[in-house]
C-alpha positions in Angstrom: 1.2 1.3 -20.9 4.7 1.4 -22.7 5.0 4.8 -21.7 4.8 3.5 -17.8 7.2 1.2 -18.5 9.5 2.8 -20.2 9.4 5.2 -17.2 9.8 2.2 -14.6 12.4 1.0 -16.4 14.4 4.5 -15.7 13.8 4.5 -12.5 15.1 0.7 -11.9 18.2 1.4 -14.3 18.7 4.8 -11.9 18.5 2.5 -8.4 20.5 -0.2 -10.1 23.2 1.9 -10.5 23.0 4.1 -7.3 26.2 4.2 -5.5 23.1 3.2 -2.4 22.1 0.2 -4.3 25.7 -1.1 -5.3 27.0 -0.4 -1.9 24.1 -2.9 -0.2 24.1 -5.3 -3.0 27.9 -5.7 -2.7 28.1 -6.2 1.5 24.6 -8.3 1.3 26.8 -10.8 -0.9 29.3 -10.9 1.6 27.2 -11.5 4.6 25.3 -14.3 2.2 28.1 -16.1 1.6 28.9 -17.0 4.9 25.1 -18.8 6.4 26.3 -18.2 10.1 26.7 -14.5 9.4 23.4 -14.4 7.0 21.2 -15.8 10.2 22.8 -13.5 12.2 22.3 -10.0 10.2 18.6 -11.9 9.5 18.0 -12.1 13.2 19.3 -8.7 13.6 17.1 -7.0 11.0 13.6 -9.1 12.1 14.5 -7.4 15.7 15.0 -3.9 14.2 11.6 -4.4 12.1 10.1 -5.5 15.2 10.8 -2.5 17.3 10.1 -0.1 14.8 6.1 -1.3 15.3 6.4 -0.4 19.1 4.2 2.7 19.7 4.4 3.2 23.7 7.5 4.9 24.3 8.3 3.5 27.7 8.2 -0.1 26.3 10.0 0.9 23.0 13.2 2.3 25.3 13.0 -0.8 27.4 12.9 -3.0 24.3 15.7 -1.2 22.5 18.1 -1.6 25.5 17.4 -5.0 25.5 17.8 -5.7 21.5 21.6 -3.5 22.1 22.4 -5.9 24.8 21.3 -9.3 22.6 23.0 -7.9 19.6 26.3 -5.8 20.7 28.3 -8.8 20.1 27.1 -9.5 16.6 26.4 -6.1 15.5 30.4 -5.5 16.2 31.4 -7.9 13.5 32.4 -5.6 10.6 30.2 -7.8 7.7 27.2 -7.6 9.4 27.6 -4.0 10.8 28.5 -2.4 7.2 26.0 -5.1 5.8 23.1 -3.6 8.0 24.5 0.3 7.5 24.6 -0.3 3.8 20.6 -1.4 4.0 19.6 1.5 6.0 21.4 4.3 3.6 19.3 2.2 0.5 16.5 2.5 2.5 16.8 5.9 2.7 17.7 6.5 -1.0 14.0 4.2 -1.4 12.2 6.3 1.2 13.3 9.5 -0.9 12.4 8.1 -4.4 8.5 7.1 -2.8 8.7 10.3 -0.7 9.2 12.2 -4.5 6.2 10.4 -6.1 3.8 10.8 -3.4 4.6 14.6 -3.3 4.1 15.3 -6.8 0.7 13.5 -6.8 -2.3 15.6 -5.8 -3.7 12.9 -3.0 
C-alpha cells in the first residue's frame, strides 16, 4: 500500500502545483472573501450543474436561455467570471488526469 501512496502523493503534488490548480485556487480566494460574490458564483455553478443533467434537447436550449438571462448581470462581474473560467479549465485538467487512468486500465 506504500507504493499506492507514494504514487497518490505524485499525482496530488503534480495538481497542486498545476498552473490549472493555482490559477482556480487563487480567484476562488478572491470570490470567498467577499460572501455576496461567494453566493453569487455558488448560485451560478448549482445552475450550471443543474443544466448539465438536462437530457431533452428542446428543454436544455430553453433552460440555458433562461439561466443566460438570470445570470448575465452577475456573470459580467470580472471575480466571478474569471473565478467560474478558472474552475472550468481545472476541471478540464481533472477530466484529463481521470480520462488517463481509465484508458490505461483494461475495463
Amino acid at each position: 500500500m506504500a507504493g499506492f501512496d507514494d504514487s497518490v502523493e505524485k499525482i496530488v503534488d503534480y495538481i497542486k502545483s498545476s498552473p490549472e490548480y493555482i490559477d482556480f485556487r487563487n480567484k476562488r480566494n478572491v470570490v470567498s472573501a467577499d460572501p455576496e460574490l461567494k453566493a453569487k458564483a455558488d448560485r451560478i455553478r448549482m445552475e450550471n450543474f443543474d443544466l448539465r443533467q438536462i437530457t431533452d434537447d428542446n428543454r436544455l436550449m430553453d433552460e440555458l436561455d433562461r439561466f443566460m438571462e438570470r445570470n448575465e448581470q452577475d456573470y459580467a462581474i470580472a471575480e466571478i467570471h474569471d473565478y467560474i473560467e478558472a474552475e472550468n479549465v481545472f476541471c478540464g485538467l481533472m477530466q484529463n488526469i481521470l480520462d488517463r487512468i481509465m484508458g490505461e486500465l483494461d475495463l
